[in-house]
ZAMARGU-4260 file (C-alpha; in steps of 0.2 Angstrom, whole numbers, plus 5000, padded with zeros to 4 digits):
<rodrens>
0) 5000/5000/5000 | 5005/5018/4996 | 5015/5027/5011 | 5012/5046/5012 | 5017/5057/5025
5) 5004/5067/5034 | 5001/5078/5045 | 4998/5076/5063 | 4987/5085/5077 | 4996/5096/5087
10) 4992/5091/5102 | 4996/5074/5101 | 5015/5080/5092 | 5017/5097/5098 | 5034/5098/5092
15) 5029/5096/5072 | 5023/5111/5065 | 5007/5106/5056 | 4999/5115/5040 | 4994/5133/5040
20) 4973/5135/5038 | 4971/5134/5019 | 4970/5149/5011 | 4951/5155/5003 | 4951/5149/4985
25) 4961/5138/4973 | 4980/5138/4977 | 4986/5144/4963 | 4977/5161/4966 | 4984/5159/4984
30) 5003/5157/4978 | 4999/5170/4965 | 5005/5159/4951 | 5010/5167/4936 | 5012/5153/4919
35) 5023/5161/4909 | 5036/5161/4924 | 5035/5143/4926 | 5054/5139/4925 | 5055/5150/4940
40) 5040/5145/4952 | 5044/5142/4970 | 5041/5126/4980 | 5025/5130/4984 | 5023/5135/4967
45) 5028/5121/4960 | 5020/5107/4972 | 5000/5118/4968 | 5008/5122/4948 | 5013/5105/4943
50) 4997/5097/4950 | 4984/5109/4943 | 4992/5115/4925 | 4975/5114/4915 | 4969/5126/4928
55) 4983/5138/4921 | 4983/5134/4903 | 4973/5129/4890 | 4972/5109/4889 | 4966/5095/4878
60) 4961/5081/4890 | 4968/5061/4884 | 4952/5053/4889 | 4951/5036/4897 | 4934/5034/4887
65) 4927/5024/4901 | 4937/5009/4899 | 4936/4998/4914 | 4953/5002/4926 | 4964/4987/4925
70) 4971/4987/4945 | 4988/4985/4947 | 4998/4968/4954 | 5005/4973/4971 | 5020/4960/4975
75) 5033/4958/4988 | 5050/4968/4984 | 5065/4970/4996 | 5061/4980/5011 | 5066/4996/5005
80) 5054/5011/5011 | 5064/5019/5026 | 5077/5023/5010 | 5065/5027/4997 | 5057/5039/5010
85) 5076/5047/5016 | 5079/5049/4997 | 5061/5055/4991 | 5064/5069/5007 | 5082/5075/5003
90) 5079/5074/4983 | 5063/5083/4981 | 5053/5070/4974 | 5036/5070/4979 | 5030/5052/4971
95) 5039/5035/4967 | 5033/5018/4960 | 5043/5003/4958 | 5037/4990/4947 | 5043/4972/4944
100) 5040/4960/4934 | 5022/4967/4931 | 5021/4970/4951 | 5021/4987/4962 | 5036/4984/4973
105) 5036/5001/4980 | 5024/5016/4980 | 5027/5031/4990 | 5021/5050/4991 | 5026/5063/5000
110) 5006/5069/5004 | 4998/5081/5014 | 5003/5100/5019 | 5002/5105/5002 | 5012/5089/4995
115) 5006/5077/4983 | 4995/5062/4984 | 4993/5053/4970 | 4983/5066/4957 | 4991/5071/4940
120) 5007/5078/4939 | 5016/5087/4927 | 5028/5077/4915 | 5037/5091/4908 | 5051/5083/4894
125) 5045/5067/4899 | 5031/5072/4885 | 5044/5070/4869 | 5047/5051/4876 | 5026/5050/4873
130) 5026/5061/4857 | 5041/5047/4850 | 5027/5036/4855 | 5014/5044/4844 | 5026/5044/4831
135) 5028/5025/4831 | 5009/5022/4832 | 5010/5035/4815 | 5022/5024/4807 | 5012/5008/4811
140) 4996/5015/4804 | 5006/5021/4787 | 5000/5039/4791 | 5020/5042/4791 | 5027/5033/4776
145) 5045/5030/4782 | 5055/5039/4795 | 5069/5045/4782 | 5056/5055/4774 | 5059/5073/4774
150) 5050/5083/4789 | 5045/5094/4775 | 5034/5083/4766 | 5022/5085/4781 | 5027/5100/4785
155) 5029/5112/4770 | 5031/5127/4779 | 5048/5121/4782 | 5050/5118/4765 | 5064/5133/4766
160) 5076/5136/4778 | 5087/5124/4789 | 5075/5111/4792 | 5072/5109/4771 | 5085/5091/4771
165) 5080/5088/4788 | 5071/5069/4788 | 5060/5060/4801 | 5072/5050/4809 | 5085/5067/4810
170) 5071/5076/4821 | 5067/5062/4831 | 5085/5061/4838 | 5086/5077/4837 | 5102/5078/4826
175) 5095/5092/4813 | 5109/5102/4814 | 5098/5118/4817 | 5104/5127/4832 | 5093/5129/4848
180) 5097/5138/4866 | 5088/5126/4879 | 5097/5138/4894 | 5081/5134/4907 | 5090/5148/4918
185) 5091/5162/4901 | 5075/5171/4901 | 5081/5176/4883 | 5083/5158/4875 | 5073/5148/4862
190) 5066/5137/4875 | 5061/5154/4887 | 5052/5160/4871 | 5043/5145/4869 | 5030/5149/4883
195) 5028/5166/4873 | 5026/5156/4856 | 5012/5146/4866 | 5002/5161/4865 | 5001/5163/4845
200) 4998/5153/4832 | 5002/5137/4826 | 5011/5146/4809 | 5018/5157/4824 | 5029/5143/4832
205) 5034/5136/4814 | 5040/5150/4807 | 5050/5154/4823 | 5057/5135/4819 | 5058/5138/4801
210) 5072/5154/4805 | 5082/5147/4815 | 5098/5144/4810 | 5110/5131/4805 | 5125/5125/4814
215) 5129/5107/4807 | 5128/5097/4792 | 5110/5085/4796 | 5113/5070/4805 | 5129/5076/4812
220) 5129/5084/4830 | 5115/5082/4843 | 5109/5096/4850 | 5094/5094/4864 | 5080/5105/4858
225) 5059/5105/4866 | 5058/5116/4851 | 5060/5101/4839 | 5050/5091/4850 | 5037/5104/4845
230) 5039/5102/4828 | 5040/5082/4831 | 5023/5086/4838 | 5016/5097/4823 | 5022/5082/4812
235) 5011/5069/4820 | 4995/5081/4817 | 4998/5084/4802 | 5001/5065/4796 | 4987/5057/4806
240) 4975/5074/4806 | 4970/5069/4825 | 4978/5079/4839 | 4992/5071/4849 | 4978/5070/4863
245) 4965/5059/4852 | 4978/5050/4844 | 4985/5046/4860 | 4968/5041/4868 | 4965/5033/4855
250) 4982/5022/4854 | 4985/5020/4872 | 4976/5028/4884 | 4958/5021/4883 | 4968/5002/4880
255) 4979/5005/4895 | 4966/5003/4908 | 4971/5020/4916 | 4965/5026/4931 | 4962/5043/4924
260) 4960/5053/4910 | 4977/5064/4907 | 4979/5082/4900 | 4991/5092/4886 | 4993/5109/4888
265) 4989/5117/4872 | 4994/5134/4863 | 4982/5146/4857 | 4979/5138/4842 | 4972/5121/4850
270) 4988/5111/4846 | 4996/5102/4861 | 5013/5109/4867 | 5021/5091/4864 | 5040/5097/4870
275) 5030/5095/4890 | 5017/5097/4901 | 5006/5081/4900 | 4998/5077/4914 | 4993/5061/4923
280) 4995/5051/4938 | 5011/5041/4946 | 5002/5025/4943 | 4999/5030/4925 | 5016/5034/4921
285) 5020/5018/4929 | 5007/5011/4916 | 5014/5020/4903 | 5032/5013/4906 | 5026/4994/4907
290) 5018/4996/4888 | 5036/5005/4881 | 5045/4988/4892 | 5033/4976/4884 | 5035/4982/4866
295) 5022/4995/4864 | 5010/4978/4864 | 4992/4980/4873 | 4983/4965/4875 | 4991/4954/4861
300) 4990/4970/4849 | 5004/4978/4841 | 5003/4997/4844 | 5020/5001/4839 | 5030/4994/4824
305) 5039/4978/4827 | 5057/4981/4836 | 5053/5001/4839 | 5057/5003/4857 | 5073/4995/4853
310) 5077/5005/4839 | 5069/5021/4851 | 5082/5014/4865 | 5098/5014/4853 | 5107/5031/4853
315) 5111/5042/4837 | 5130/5042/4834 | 5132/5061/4836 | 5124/5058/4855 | 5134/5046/4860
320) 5150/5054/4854 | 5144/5069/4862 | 5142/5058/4878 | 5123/5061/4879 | 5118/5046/4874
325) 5101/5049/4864 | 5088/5039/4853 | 5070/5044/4846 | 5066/5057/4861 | 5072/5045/4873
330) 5089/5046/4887 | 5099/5029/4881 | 5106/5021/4899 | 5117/5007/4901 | 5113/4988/4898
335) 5098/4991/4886 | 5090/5003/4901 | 5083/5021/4895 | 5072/5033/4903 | 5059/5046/4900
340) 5067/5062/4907 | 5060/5080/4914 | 5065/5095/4920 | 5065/5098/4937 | 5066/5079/4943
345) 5054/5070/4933 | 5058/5051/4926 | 5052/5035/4919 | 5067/5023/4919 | 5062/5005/4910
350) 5076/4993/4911 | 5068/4978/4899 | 5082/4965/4906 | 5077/4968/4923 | 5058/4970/4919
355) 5060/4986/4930 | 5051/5002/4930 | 5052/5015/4941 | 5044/5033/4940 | 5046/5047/4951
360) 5038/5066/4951 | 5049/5077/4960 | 5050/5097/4964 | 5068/5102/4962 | 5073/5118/4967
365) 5082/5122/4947 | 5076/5115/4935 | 5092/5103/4929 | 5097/5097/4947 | 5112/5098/4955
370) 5127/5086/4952 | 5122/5078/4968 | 5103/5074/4965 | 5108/5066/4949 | 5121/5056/4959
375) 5107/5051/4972 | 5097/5046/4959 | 5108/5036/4949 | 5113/5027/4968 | 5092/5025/4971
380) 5091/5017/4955 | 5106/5006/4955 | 5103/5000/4976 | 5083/4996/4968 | 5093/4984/4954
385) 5108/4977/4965 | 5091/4971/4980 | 5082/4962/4965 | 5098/4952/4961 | 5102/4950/4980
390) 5082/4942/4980 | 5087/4932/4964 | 5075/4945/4954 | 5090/4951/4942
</rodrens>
């Protein structure tokens, strides 16, 4: 069962300060949250923000359609929760699931006083893994005909400019060539100018694409870019004429046997902002992660073409000469592992030889971490896989 941390009476535990009266009004009136400053909210800002972001921006919701919930299988894993808990309260991470081999192992939130207790959460870059997804559901359906097609032949507003040569497969693993600032602390980058792009139209945010400029042959350097994930986005919606939300309710989510429906933010124009912000609960991530470990396969059915996630889990050449180990909008890890990965702490890690997932929703204080949460985390991850083999679970 799900630990969360609570609040207690004061007199029985007068030495613990206990939540303040809740303010009048939804939270994010009281913390006087402002969206387009979202890469500098505070922790309270974050922890209401992250949790309610269809209440600050327009959404598209990826319904469950009704489809009976499928429970998850809750099993036995090595005793780990006085750990998960010291890391989950030094790392900012609000939610964590284990799952092996099919089975919960470990589910923890950190809940009450303003923390989170199981609702949906913000997935941030997390939602280019998902688009990648959408892309391999295109490609099964033939609504994209091959992934070394030119982007521009869906695209033809980027029919001039750097992205003309630019194919399928080059945006995907986001080695274009076309030079992007991801900065998360510049308020003046291209990824800052994104939430101001969200406000326009959809010809707005392509022809912002379109000018950038060049700063490699294609399919020579990787360069991390949301903005290509937006484009990856506008690609999927243009090839299946569905947006990313009904495709992807369509695909996966009403098959899944989700617990809840999930939410895209969208710009102006209607079109989901597929470089982040999908929203949807710990246990459906968790979900999520057991469909990419099983092959993109729901019931017997194929949703994904036959050896995508491996190809999806195989970094580009230019990533891992770079040391950044990348594939199609996903983080490549050791030993056939790879991960879903968001700003400020947020992570899907499927290791298919284990049969291991293992999600967690956090609130760092800068939106990269420090040196030392990313070696925390890395330690989490690795004591979770050295107990399974202890246990005889790989």
């Amino acid at each position: 069962m799900p630990f969360r941390l609570k609040c207690m009476i004061p007199a029985l535990l007068p030495l613990l300060l206990c939540c303040p009266p809740a303010a009048a009004g939804p939270c994010w009136e009281a913390e006087n949250i402002k969206p387009l400053e979202i890469l500098f909210w505070n922790t309270p800002q974050k922890l209401c923000g992250y949790q309610n972001m269809e209440h600050l921006w327009s959404s598209n919701t990826v319904a469950r359609n009704g489809a009976p919930v499928k429970p998850l299988i809750y099993g036995k894993g090595p005793d780990l929760k006085n750990s998960t808990m010291a890391f989950m309260q030094k790392n900012g991470v609000y939610g964590l699931l284990v799952m092996h081999k099919g089975a919960v192992i470990q589910e923890h939130y950190r809940g009450g006083c303003g923390g989170y207790d199981g609702g949906r959460w913000t997935s941030f870059s997390m939602a280019k893994s998902l688009t990648g997804l959408l892309v391999g559901a295109a490609v099964a359906d033939g609504h994209i005909r091959s992934l070394d097609d030119r982007v521009a032949a869906y695209l033809p507003e980027l029919a001039k400019g750097a992205y003309a040569e630019v194919t399928v497969r080059q945006l995907l693993t986001m080695t274009s060539g076309v030079a992007w600032n991801e900065n998360y602390r510049d308020p003046a980058s291209d990824v800052a100018k994104l939430a101001d792009l969200a406000d326009g139209a959809e010809h707005s945010f392509l022809a912002y694409m379109a000018a950038r400029p060049r700063k490699a042959e294609p399919g020579t350097v990787f360069t991390y870019s949301t903005g290509e994930a937006g484009v990856i986005g506008h690609l999927v919606r243009r090839a299946t004429g569905k947006s990313l939300a009904a495709y992807m309710s369509e695909k996966i989510w009403s098959k899944l046997g989700m617990e809840r429906d999930a939410v895209w933010i969208t710009d102006r124009s209607g079109a989901e902002v597929s470089g982040c912000c999908f929203s949807a609960t710990l246990r459906d991530y968790a979900r999520m992660g057991r469909f990419m470990l099983e092959g993109g396969v729901i019931d017997g059915k194929a949703v994904l073409p036959p050896g995508w996630m491996r190809e999806t889990a195989t970094a580009s050449k230019p990533s891992r000469a770079q040391n950044r180990p990348y594939g199609y909008q996903m983080w490549v890890r050791e030993n056939g592992a790879y991960q879903a990965s968001g700003i400020f702490g947020q992570l899907i890690h499927v290791d298919p030889e284990r049969e291991l997932v293992i999600v967690m929703l956090s609130a760092w204080e800068n939106a990269v971490g420090t040196v030392e949460q990313h070696q925390d985390r890395r330690a989490y991850i690795a004591a979770v896989k050295k107990a399974l083999a202890a246990r005889g679970g790989k």
